[in-house]
C-alpha positions as a Markdown table, in Angstrom:
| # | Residue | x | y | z |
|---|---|---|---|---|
| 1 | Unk | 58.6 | 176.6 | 97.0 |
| 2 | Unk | 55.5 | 174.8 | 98.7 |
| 3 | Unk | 53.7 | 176.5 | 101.4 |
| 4 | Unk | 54.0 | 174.8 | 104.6 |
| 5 | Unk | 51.7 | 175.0 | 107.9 |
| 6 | Unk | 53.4 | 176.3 | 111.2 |
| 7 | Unk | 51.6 | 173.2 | 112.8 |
| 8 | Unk | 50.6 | 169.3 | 111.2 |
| 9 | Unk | 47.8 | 168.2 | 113.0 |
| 10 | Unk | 48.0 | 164.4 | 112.7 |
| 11 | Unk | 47.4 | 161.2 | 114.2 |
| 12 | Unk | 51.6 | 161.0 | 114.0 |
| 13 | Unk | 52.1 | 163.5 | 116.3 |
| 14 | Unk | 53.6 | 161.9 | 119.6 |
| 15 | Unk | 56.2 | 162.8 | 122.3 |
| 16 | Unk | 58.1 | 160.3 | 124.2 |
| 17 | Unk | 55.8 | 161.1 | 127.4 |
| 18 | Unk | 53.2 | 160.6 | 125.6 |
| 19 | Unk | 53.7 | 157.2 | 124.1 |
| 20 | Unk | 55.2 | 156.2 | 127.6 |
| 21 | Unk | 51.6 | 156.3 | 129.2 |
| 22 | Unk | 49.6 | 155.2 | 126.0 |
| 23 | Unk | 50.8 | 151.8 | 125.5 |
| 24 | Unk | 48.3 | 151.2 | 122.3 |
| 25 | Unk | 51.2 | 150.8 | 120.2 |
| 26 | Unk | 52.0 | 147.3 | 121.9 |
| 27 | Unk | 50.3 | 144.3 | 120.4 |
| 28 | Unk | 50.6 | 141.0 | 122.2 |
| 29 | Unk | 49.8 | 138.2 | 120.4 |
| 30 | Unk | 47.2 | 135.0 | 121.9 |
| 31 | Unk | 47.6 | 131.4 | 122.0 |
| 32 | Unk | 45.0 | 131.3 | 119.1 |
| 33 | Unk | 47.1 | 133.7 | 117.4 |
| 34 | Unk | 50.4 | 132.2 | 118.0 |
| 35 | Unk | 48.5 | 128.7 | 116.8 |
| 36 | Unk | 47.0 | 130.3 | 113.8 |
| 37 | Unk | 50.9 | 131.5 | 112.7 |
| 38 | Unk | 52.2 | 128.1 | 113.3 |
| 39 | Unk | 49.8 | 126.6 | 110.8 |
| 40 | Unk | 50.4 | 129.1 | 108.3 |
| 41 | Unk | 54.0 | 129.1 | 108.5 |
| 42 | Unk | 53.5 | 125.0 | 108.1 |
| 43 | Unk | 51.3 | 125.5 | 104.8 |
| 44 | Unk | 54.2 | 127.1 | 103.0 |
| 45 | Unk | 56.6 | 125.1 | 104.0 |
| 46 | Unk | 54.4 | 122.5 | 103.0 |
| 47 | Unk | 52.8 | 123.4 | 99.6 |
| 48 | Unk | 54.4 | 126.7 | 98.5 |
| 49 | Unk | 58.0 | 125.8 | 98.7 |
| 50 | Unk | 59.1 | 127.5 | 102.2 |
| 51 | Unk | 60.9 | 130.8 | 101.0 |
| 52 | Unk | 59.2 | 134.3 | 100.7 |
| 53 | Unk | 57.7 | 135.5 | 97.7 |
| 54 | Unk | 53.6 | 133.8 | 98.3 |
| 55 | Unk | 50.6 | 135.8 | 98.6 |
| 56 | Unk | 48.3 | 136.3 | 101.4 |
| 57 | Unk | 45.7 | 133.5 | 100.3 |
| 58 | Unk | 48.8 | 131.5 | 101.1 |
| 59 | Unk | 48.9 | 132.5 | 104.4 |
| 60 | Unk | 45.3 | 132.5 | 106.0 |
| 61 | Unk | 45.2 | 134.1 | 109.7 |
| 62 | Unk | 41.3 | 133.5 | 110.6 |
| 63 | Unk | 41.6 | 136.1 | 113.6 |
| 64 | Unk | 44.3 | 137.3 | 113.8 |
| 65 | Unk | 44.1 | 139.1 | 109.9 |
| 66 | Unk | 41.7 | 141.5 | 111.9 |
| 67 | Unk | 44.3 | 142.6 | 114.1 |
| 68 | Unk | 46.7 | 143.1 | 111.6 |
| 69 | Unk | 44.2 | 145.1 | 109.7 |
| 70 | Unk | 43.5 | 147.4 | 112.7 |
| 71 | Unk | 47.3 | 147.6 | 113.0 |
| 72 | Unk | 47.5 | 148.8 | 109.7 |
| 73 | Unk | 44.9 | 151.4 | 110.3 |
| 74 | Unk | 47.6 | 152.7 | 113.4 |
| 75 | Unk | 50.5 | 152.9 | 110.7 |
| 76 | Unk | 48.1 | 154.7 | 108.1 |
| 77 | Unk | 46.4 | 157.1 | 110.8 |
| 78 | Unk | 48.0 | 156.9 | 114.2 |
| 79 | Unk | 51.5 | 156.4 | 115.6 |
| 80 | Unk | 53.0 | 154.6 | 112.4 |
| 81 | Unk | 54.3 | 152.4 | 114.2 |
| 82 | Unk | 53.8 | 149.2 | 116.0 |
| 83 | Unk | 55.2 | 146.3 | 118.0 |
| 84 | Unk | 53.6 | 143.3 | 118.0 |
| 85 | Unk | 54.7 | 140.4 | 121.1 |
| 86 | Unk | 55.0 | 137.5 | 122.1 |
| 87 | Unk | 56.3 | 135.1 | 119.1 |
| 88 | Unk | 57.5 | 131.7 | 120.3 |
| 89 | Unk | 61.0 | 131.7 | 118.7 |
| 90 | Unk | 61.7 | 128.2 | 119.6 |
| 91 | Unk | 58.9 | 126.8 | 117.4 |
| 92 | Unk | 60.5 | 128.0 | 114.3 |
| 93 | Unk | 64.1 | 127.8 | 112.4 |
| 94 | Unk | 65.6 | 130.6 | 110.3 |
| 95 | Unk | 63.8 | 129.9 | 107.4 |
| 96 | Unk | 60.7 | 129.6 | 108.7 |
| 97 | Unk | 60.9 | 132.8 | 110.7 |
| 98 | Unk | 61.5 | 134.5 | 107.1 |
| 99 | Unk | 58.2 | 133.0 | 106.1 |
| 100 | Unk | 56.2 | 134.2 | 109.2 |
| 101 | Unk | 57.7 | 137.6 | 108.7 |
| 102 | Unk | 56.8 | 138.0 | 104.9 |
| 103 | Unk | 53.4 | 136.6 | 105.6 |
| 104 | Unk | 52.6 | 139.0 | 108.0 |
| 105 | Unk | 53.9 | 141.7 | 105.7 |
| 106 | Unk | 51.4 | 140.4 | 102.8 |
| 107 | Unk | 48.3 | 141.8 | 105.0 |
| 108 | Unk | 50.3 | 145.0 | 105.2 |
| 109 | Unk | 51.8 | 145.9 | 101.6 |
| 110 | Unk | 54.0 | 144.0 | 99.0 |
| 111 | Unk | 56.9 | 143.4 | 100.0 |
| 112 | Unk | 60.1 | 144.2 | 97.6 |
| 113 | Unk | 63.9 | 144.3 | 97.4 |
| 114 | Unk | 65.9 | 145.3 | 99.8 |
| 115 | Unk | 69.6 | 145.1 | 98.2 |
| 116 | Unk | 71.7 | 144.7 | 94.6 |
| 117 | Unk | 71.2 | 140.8 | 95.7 |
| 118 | Unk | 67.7 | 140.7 | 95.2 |
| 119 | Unk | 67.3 | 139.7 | 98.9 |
| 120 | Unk | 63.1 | 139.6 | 100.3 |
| 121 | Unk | 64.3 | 139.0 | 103.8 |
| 122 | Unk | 67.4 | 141.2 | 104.8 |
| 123 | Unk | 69.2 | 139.9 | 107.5 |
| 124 | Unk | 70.5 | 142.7 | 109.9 |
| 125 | Unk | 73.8 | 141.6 | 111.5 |
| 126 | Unk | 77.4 | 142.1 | 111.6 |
| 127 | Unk | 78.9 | 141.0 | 108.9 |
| 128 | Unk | 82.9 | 141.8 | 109.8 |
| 129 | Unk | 83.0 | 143.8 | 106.5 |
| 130 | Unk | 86.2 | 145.7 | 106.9 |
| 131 | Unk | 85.5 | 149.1 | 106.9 |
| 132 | Unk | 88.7 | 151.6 | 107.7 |
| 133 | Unk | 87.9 | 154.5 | 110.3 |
| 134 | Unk | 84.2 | 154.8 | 111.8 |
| 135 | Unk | 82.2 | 155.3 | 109.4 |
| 136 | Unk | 81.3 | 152.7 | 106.8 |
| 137 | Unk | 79.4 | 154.7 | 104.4 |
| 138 | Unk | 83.0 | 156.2 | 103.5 |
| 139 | Unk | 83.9 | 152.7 | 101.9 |
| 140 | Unk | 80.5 | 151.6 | 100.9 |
| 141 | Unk | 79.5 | 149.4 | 103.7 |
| 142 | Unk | 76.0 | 149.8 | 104.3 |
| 143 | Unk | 75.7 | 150.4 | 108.2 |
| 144 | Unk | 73.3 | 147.6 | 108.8 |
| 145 | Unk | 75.8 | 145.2 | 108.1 |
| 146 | Unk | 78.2 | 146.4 | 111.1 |
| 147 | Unk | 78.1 | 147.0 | 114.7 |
| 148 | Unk | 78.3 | 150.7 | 114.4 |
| 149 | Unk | 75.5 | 153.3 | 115.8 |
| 150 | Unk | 72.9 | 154.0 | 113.3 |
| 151 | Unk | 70.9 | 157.5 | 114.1 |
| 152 | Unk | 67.7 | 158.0 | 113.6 |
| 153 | Unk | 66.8 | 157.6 | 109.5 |
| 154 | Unk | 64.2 | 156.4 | 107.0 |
| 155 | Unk | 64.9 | 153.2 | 105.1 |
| 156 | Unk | 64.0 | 153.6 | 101.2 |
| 157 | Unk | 60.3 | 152.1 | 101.4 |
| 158 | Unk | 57.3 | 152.5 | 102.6 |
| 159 | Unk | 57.2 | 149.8 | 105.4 |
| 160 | Unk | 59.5 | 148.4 | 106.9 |
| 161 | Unk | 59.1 | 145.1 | 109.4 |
| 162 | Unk | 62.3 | 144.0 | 111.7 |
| 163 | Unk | 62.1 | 140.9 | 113.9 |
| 164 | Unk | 64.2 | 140.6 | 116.4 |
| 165 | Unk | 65.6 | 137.0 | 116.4 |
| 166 | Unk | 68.4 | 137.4 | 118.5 |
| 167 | Unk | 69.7 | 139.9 | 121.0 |
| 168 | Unk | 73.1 | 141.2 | 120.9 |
| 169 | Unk | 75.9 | 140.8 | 123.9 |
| 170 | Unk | 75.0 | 144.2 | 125.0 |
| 171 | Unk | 73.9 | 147.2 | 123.3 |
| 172 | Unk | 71.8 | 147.7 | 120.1 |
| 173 | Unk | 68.7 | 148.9 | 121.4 |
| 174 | Unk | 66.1 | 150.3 | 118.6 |
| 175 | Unk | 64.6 | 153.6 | 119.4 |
| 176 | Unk | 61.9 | 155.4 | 117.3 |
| 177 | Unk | 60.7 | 159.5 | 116.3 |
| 178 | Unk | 58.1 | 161.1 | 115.2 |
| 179 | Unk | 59.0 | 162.8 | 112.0 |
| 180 | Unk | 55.9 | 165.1 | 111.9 |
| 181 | Unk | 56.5 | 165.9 | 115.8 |
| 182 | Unk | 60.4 | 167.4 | 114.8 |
| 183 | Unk | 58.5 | 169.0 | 112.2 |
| 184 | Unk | 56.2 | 171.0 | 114.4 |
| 185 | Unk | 59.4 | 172.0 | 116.6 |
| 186 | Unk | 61.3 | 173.6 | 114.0 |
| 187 | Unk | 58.0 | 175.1 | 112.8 |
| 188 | Unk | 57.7 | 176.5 | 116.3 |
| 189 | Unk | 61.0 | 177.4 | 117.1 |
| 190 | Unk | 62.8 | 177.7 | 114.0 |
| 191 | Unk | 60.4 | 178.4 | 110.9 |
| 192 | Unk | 63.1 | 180.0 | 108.5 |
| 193 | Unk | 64.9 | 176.4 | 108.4 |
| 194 | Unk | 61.6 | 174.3 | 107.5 |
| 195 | Unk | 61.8 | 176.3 | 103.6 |
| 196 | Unk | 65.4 | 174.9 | 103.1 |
| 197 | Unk | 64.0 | 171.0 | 104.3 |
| 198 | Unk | 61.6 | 171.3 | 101.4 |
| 199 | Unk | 64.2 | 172.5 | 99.1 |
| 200 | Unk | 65.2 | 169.0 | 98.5 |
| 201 | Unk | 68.6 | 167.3 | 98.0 |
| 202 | Unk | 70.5 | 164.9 | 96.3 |
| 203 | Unk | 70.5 | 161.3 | 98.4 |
| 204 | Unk | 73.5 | 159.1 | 97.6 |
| 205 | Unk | 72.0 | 156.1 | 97.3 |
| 206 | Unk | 74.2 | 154.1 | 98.7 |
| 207 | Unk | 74.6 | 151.3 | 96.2 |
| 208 | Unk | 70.6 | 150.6 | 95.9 |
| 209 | Unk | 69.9 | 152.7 | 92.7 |
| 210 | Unk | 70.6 | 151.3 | 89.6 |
| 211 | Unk | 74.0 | 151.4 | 89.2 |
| 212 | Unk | 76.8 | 151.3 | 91.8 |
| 213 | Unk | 77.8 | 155.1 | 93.2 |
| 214 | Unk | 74.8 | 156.7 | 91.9 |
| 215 | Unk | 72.8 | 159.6 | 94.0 |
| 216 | Unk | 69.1 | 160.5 | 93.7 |
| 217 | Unk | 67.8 | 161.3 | 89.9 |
| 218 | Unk | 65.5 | 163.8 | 91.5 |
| 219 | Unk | 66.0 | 166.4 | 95.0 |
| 220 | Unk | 63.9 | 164.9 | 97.6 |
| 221 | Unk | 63.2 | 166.7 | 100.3 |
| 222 | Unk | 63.1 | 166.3 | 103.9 |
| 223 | Unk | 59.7 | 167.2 | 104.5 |
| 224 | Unk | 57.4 | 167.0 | 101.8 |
| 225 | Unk | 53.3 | 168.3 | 101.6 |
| 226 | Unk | 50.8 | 166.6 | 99.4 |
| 227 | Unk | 47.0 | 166.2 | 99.3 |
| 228 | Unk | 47.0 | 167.7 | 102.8 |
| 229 | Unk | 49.8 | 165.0 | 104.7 |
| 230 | Unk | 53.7 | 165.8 | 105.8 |
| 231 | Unk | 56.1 | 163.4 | 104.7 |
| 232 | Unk | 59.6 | 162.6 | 105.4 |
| 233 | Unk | 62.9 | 161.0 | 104.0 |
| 234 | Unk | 65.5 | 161.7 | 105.9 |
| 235 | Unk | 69.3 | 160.4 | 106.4 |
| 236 | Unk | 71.8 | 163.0 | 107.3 |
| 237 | Unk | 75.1 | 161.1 | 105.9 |
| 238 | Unk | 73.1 | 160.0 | 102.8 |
| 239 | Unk | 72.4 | 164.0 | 102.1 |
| 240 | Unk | 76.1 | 164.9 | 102.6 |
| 241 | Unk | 77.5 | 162.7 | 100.9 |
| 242 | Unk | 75.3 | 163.5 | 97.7 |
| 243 | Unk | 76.0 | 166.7 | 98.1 |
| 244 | Unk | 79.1 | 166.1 | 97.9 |
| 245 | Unk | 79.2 | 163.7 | 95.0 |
| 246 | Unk | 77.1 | 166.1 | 93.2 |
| 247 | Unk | 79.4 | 168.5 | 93.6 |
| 248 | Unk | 76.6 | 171.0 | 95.5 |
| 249 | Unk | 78.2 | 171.4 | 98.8 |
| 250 | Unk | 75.0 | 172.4 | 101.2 |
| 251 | Unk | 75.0 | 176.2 | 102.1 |
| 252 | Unk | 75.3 | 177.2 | 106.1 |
| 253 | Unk | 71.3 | 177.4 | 106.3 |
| 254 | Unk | 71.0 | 174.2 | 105.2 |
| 255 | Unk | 73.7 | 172.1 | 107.0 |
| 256 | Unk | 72.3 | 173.6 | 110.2 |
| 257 | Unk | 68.6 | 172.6 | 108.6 |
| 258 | Unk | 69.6 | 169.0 | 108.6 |
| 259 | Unk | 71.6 | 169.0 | 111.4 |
| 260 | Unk | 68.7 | 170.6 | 113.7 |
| 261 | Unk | 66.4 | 167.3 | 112.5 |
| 262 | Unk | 69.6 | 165.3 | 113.9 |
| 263 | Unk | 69.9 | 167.0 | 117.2 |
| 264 | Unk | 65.9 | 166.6 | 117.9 |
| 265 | Unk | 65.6 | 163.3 | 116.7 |
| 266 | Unk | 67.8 | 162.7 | 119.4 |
| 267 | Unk | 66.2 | 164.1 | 121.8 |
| 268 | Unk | 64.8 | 162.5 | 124.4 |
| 269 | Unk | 61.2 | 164.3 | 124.2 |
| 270 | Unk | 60.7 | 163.0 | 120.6 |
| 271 | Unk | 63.2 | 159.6 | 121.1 |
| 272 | Unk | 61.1 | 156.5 | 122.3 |
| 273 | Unk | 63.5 | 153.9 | 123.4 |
| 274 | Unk | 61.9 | 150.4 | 122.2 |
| 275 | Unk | 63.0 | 147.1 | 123.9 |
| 276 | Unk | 62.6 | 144.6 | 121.4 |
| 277 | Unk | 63.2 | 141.0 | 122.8 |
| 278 | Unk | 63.5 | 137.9 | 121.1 |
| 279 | Unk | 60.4 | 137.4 | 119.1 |
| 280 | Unk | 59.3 | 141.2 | 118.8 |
| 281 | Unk | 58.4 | 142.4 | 115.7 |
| 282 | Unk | 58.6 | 146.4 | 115.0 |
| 283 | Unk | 56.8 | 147.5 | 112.4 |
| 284 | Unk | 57.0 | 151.1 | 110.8 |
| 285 | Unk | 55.4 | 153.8 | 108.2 |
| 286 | Unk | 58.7 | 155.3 | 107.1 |
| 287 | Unk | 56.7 | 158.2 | 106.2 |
| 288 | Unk | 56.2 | 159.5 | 109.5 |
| 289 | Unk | 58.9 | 158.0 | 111.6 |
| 290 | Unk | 62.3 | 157.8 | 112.0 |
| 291 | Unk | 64.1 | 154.8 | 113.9 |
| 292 | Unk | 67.7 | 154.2 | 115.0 |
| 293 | Unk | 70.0 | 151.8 | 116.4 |
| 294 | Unk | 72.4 | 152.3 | 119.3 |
| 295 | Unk | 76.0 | 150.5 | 119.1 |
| 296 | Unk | 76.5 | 147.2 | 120.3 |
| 297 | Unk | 78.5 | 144.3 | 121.5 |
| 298 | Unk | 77.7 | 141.1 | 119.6 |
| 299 | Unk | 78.5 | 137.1 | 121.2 |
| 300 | Unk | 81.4 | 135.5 | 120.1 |
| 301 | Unk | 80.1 | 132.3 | 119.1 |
| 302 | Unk | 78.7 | 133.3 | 115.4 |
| 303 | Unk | 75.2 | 131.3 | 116.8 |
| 304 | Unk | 74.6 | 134.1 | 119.2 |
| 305 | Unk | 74.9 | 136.7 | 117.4 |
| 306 | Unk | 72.7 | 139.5 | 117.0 |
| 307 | Unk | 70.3 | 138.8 | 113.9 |
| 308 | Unk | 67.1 | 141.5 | 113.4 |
| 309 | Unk | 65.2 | 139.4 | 110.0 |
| 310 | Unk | 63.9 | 142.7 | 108.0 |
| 311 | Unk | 61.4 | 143.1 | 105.5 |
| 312 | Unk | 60.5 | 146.3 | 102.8 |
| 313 | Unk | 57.0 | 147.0 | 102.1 |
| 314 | Unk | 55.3 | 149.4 | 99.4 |
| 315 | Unk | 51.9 | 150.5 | 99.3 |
| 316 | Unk | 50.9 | 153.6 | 97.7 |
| 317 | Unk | 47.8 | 154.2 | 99.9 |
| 318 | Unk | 50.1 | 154.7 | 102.9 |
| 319 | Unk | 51.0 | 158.2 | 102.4 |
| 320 | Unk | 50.3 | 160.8 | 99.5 |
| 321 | Unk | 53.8 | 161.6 | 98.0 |
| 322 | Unk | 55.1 | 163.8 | 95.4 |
| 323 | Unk | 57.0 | 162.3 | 92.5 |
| 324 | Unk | 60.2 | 163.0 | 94.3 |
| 325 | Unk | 59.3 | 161.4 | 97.3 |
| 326 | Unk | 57.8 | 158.6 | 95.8 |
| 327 | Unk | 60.9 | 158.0 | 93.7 |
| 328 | Unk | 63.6 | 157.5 | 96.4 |
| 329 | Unk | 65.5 | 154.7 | 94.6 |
| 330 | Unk | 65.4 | 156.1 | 90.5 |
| 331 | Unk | 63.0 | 153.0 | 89.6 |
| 332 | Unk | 60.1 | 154.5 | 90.0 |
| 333 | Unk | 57.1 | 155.0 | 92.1 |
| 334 | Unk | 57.3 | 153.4 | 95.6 |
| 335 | Unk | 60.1 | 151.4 | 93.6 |
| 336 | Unk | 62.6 | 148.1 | 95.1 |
| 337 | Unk | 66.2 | 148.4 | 94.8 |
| 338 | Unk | 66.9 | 147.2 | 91.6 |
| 339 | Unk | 68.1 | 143.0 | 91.9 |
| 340 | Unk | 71.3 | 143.1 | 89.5 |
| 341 | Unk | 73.7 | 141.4 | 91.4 |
């Protein structure tokens, strides 16, 4: 078993109080800016074909890149996270949102898969799947694709961008934790459960590995040391339910392990609300933070309705992981969900 420090001193440390009265997390964009993103947006519809997929010469940013790049520098060594302002929505149709979001994302990391379908730009929304009871894990609905509460989590990437392209009825607002600040709680108040979150445990994957049904190759762990930095990958229904399908049901110590990172993550001391409006774009290092979604109420009219545009990032250089960590989807290193539909 790694050792582990009784406190990670690191630039992803916040509380809610904090972040209320440092605001450096908030990036509102210019008119320059907002110009420079039209005319990028309007090169790939023009020459490169108007879907996702370029690269970053494709989409030049002449001030604004420098932005991004210090915004990069916050996921890497600050916060890890971000919310950038003040898109004009009603420039732009759906598919040219998806290009603006995946061009930003080229100055950020490469983007990758996100589903079975090979999709570059998720689209978060209610899809009416049927799914019988409350939870649609159960059935294998993925959560995004309902109206349901989803607590705070890690998404299986490094990166991950959400646009908020329409707002729901009511309801739905995004909240974000610090993963290394829950870290340094139970470190503080309850040490002997930080050795069974490193113990590691079998994900269920959720339909993203390689085959349909399938749970983690390797145990990854909650929190995770290497060269010096605390990571995390957490979902609490993903880790019992591939307990369960492993056929390892989780001892006492560590169902209450996992269910004390539930109960702080909600907590209000370590749970930023985040308003995102129409044109907001959260971006996160899923290394160091977790992020959540409250319950909502969507329009009836299916032009209304709540759509969040999503993209998955790798980069390597975010985060020092172990091989475990790394390999959250049984492709490999920092690996996409594997296109096979």
């Amino acid at each position: 078993m790694q050792a582990f420090p009784k406190k990670v001193e690191d630039g992803s440390v916040w509380t809610t109080a904090e972040l209320r009265r440092d605001r450096s997390w908030e990036i509102h964009l210019s008119a320059v800016q907002r110009d420079e993103l039209a005319a990028a947006v309007g090169n790939v519809m023009q020459n490169h074909g108007g879907k996702p997929g370029f690269a970053k010469q494709d989409f030049p940013l002449p001030t604004l890149a420098d932005r991004l790049a210090a915004i990069y520098q916050q996921l890497k060594h600050g916060f890890g996270f971000s919310v950038i302002r003040g898109l004009d929505m009603a420039a732009y149709n759906r598919d040219e949102l998806g290009v603006l979001l995946w061009g930003l994302g080229c100055y950020l990391g490469q983007g990758i898969f996100q589903n079975k379908q090979g999709d570059l730009i998720g689209e978060v929304k209610d899809y009416s799947e049927v799914a019988v009871g409350d939870d649609p894990y159960l059935v294998g609905v993925r959560g995004y694709r309902t109206t349901v509460a989803l607590p705070p989590h890690t998404d299986s990437c490094d990166l991950v961008g959400l646009m908020c392209m329409r707002a729901a009825k009511s309801g739905g607002a995004s909240s974000i934790v610090s993963s290394t600040a829950i870290y340094n709680e139970i470190a503080a108040t309850r040490p002997e459960l930080i050795a069974p979150l490193m113990e590691g445990f079998f994900i269920d994957l959720v339909g993203k590995g390689t085959a349909d049904n399938q749970i983690s190759f390797a145990a990854i762990p909650v929190f995770s040391m290497f060269e010096g930095k605390l990571s995390c990958r957490f979902n609490k229904q993903q880790i019992e339910l591939g307990a369960e399908k492993a056929n390892r049901p989780l001892t006492p110590e560590r169902q209450q392990a996992i269910d004390l990172v539930r109960q702080l993550s909600l907590d209000p001391r370590f749970n930023l609300p985040i308003d995102l409006a129409e044109g907001d774009i959260q971006l996160l290092n899923n290394r160091v933070t977790l992020h959540a979604r409250e319950v909502f109420e969507d329009h009836a009219e299916i032009a209304r309705k709540r759509l969040m545009l999503r993209i998955w990032l790798t980069d390597p250089d975010i985060r020092p992981l172990t091989a475990a960590m790394a390999d959250q989807l049984n492709t490999g290193p920092h690996g996409a969900v594997l296109a096979r539909a």
